[in-house]
Structures are given as C-alpha cells and as structure tokens.
C-alpha positions, 0 to 999 in steps of 0.5 A: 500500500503506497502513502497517501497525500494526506499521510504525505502531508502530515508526514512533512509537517512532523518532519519539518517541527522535529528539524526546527527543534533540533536547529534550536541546537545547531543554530542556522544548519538546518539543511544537515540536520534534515540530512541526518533527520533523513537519514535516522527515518530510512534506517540507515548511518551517518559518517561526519567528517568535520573539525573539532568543535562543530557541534557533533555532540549537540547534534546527537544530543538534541536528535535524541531528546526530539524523539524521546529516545537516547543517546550515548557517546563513544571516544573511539582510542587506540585502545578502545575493546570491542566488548568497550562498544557492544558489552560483555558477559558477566559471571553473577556468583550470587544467582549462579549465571552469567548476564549480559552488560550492555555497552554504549552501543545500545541507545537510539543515537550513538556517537562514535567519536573518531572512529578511525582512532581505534582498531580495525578489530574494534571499528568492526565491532560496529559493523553487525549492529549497524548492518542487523540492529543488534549485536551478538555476545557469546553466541546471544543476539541481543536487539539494539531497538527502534530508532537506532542511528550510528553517528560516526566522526572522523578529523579530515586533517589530523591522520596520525596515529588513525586507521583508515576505515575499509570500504565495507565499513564506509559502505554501512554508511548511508550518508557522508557529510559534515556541519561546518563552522556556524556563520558569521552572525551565529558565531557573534551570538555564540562569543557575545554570550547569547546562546546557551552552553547546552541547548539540546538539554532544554529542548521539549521532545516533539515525537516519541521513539514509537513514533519514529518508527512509525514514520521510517515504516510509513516513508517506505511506502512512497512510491518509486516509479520504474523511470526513476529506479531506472536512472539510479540504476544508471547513475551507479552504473556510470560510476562504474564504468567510468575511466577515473575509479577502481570501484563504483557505487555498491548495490547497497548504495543504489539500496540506499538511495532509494531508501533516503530518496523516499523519506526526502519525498515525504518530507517536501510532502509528496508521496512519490520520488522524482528524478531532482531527489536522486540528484539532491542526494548523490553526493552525500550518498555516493561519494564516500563509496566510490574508490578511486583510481590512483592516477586520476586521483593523482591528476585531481580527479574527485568522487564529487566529479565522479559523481557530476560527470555522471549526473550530466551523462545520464539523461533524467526521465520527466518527473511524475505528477504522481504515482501511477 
C-alpha cells in the first residue's frame, strides 16, 4: 500500500517541527540536520567528517531528546575493546549465571567519536549492529531497538596515529557529510554570550521513539516509479564504468538511495520520488563509496566529479505528477 497525500502531508509537517527543534541546537544548519533527520527515518548511518568543535555532540544530543529516545557517546582510542562498544558477559556468583552488560552501543543515537582512532578489530565491532540492529555476545543476539542511528566522526586533517576505515565499513554508511563552522552572525551570538552552553538539554521532545518508527515504516511506502529506479540504476552504473575509479557505487548504495530518496519525498510532502531527489542526494550518498583510481586521483580527479560527470551523462526521465 503506497502513502497517501494526506499521510504525505502530515508526514512533512512532523518532519519539518522535529528539524526546527533540533536547529534550536545547531543554530542556522538546518539543511544537515534534515540530512541526518533523513537519514535516522530510512534506517540507515551517518559518517561526519568535520573539525573539532562543530557541534557533533549537540547534534546527537538534541536528535535524541526530539524523539524521546537516547543517546550515548563513544571516544573511539587506540585502545578502545570491542566488548568497550557492544558489552560483555558477566559471571553473577550470587544467582549462579552469567548476564549480559550492555555497552554504549545500545541507545537510539550513538556517537562514535573518531572512529578511525581505534582498531580495525574494534571499528568492526560496529559493523553487525549497524548492518542487523543488534549485536551478538557469546553466541546471544541481543536487539539494539527502534530508532537506532550510528553517528560516526572522523578529523579530515589530523591522520596520525588513525586507521583508515575499509570500504565495507564506509559502505554501512548511508550518508557522508559534515556541519561546518556556524556563520558569521551565529558565531557573534555564540562569543557575545547569547546562546546557551547546552541547548539540546532544554529542548521539549516533539515525537516519541514509537513514533519514529512509525514514520521510517510509513516513508517506505512512497512510491518509486520504474523511470526513476531506472536512472539510479544508471547513475551507479556510470560510476562504474567510468575511466577515473577502481570501484563504483555498491548495490547497497543504489539500496540506499532509494531508501533516503523516499523519506526526502515525504518530507517536501509528496508521496512519490522524482528524478531532482536522486540528484539532491548523490553526493552525500555516493561519494564516500566510490574508490578511486590512483592516477586520476593523482591528476585531481574527485568522487564529487565522479559523481557530476555522471549526473550530466545520464539523461533524467520527466518527473511524475504522481504515482501511477
């Protein structure tokens, strides 16, 4: 059954009160908070790569409070374990059994700080729990819950002493993007005083976490016309197929699109997707899993122009008016 336009309508007006609550937070970046937002309602992980200071921890924050749910931060160190992330099983000597601590991964928002400053053995810890939704400790699987949102971080400049992530790791994530310094005019606000030390501690929730899942359920019914799986489809093929990478868009890109391109649908109050969601979204989506060829990148070539030089190859169908 596909949403209706009513179901579209409310679904917009959610979406926009829970981005207003959380720009509370993050004064004047709306558009990432949306991103993220869109992110958490398809089910998928966001991978920020971003200077120090930029508001990671408030945005993880006031996401949770928005939704009632909770969250959690892990600083990702050389010396990090994987049960330090996901828990471990403890001998209870007074009931005579063992019982299952849980780590921090087991909230609706967590945080892993740095995550390229840890093992690759504890960077894999992450990798079932984003991929199932849960984790398994001496051979018990133990669900994480609805809504559950990884939101990793990495410095762009500072590489010593870190672990580039592999690419079946950075294929787990469903978008990669960053918040940026705030502008001028929030900056003045910030250093004259004006903004709270911690906003997202006073934010009023807006939907609860029953509710989040609700909505995730509800945007996978926007409907996808055959045109518009087809020009992703040919989009990731491009990426492929192009002379300036060694590995293209993954299925679970493509997967991925699809999934992001419908809550964005309902989020603009439409109960299908059109061609300009894909291409809104082929950045944040695609770039970080696209392998480059070691001479094209040598000569300046970008997953970003990867990306634009299939955009402007790949001819676009005429977007719907409606599902059909």
């Amino acid at each position: 059954m596909s949403m209706t336009p009513e179901q579209a309508a409310w679904f917009r007006d959610t979406f926009t009160r829970l981005v207003d609550n959380v720009d509370q937070a993050l004064m004047g970046k709306r558009e990432v908070v949306g991103l993220v937002l869109a992110a958490m309602l398809a089910e998928g992980h966001v991978l920020l790569e971003d200077a120090p200071g930029t508001g990671k921890t408030s945005l993880a924050k006031a996401l949770a409070a928005s939704v009632q749910g909770s969250s959690t931060r892990i600083q990702f160190t050389p010396d990090l374990l994987p049960s330090d992330v996901t828990g471990v099983t403890i001998y209870d000597q007074q009931n005579h059994k063992f019982e299952f601590h849980k780590g921090p991964v087991f909230a609706s928002i967590v945080l892993a700080d740095e995550i390229n400053r840890a093992s690759p053995k504890t960077q894999s810890a992450l990798l079932e729990v984003m991929e199932e939704s849960r984790v398994t400790v001496d051979g018990v699987p133990h669900e994480v819950g609805r809504p559950f949102l990884v939101i990793a971080t990495q410095n762009p400049i500072e590489q010593a002493g870190t672990y580039k992530l592999p690419e079946a790791q950075l294929d787990r994530f469903m978008i990669k993007t960053s918040i940026g310094y705030p502008s001028l005019a929030v900056a003045e606000r910030i250093l004259a005083g004006d903004v709270d030390r911690n906003p997202s501690g006073k934010l009023s929730p807006v939907i609860t976490t029953k509710a989040v899942a609700d909505m995730a359920d509800l945007a996978a019914t926007v409907h996808v016309d055959p045109a518009v799986a087809r020009y992703a489809a040919q989009l990731v093929e491009s990426t492929r197929e192009s002379d300036a990478t060694k590995l293209g868009v993954s299925v679970r890109g493509a997967i991925s699109m699809m999934r992001i391109a419908r809550v964005v649908a309902a989020s603009q109050g439409r109960h299908y997707v059109i061609p300009d969601d894909v291409k809104a979204l082929a950045a944040p989506v695609w770039t970080h899993r696209i392998v480059l060829d070691p001479e094209a990148e040598f000569s300046g070539t970008t997953s970003e122009s990867v990306i634009e030089r299939a955009l402007g190859q790949v001819e676009a169908p005429l977007a719907r008016a409606s599902a059909e």
